[in-house]
N, C-alpha and C positions, 0 to 999 in steps of 0.2 A: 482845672487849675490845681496845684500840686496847695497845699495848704502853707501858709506860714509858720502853721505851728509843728511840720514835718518833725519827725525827729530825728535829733545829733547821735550817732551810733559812734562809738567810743571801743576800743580794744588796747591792748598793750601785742607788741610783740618781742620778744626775747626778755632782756634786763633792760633796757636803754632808749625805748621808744615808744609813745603813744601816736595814738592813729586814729583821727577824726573821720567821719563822711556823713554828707548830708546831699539830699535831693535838691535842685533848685530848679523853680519852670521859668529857666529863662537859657536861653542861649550862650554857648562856651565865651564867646565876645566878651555879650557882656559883662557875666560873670568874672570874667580877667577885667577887666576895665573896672568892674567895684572892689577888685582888691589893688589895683595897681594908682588910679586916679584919687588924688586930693577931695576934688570939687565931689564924688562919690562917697569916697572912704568916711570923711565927716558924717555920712548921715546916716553909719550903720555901726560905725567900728565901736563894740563894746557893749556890756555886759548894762542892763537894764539901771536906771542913777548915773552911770559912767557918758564923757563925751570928750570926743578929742579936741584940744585946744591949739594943739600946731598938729601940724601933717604936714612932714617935709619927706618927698620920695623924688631920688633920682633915680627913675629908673632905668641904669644899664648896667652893667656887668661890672662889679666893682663901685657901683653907687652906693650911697647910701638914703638906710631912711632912716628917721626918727620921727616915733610919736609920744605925744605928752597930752593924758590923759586928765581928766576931772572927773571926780566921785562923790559920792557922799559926804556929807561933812568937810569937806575940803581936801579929801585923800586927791593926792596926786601918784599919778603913776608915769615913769619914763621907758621906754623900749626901742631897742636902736637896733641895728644891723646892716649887712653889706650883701648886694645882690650877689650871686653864686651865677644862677642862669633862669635866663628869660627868655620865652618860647611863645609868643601870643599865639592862640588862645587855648595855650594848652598845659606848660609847665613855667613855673615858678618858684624857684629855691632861693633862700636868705640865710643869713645868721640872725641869730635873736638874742638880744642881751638885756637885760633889764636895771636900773639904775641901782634897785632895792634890793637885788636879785639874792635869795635867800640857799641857794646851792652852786656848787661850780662850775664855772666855765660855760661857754657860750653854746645856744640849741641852733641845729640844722633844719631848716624849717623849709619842707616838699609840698608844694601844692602841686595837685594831679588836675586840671578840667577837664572831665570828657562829656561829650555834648551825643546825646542820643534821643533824636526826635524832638530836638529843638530845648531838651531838659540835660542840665548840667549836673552832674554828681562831681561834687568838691571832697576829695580825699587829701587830708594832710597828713602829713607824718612828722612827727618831731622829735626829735633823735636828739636827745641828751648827752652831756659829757659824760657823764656818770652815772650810772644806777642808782646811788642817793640821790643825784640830780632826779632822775623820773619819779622815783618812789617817794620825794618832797613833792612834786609839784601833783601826786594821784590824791595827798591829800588836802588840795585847795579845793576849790568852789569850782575849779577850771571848769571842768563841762557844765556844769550850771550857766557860766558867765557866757561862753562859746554860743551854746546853744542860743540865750537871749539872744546876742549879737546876732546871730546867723539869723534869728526868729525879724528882727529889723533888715538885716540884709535880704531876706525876702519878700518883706514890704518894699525897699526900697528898688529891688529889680524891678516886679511888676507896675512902681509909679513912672521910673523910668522908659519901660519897655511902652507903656500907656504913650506917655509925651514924645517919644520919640515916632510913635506909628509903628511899633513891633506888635505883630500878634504873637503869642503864646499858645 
């Protein structure tokens, strides 16, 4: 079994884009199903102290979602967008806008699943308005928070994959 604690591999490409990926031992499914489902998303979405308090996803083309987050000390966080395109179990693009949002304009946000021998590699790409837009947001906590989260999301595949009778 692939670890929980795999690691988040992080790049930049041009001015305008950061680009996540990470290993997961679980199937393209249901890896799409824990970012796109409610009853899921709650039990993984966010960065270690963080937990979502609404999760609202329509997901179709032109839906939207919003989620509204709880933190430390009371920090709330809000993040909305509109589906782009949805391709189960393999592509997923959104807009991403955040309530606090501390740079301009709204991020283009690609999920890639590719499923090779029953293991998922989740590659995101998030494409920013602006190059101040990427070069604020390189210096947050981002991959730190990401990674945690994704560190839960891989607990939460393998509880799933267990209860549902998936082998890995």
């Amino acid at each position: 079994m692939t670890g929980v604690d795999d690691p988040l591999v992080v790049h930049t490409v041009g001015d305008r884009e950061i680009v996540l990926s990470r290993l997961f031992d679980a199937p393209a499914h249901l890896v799409f199903a824990a970012f796109t489902e409610p009853t899921l998303l709650v039990r993984w979405y966010g960065a270690r102290g963080w937990r979502l308090d609404q999760c609202d996803v329509d997901l179709r083309v032109g839906g939207r979602w919003r989620f509204v987050s709880l933190g430390p000390e009371g920090a709330r966080m809000v993040q909305a967008g509109v589906y782009r395109r949805i391709e189960p179990p393999h592509r997923l693009v959104c807009t991403e806008l955040f309530d606090d949002q501390s740079y301009p304009g709204e991020t283009l946000v690609s999920h890639e699943f590719t499923e090779l021998a029953g293991r998922t590699t989740v590659t995101t790409t998030l494409r920013y308005a602006t190059p101040e837009g990427r070069d604020t947001v390189l210096r947050y906590p981002m991959a730190r928070g990401v990674g945690q989260s994704y560190t839960r999301l891989a607990e939460v595949l393998h509880t799933t994959m267990t209860e549902r009778g998936e082998q890995s």
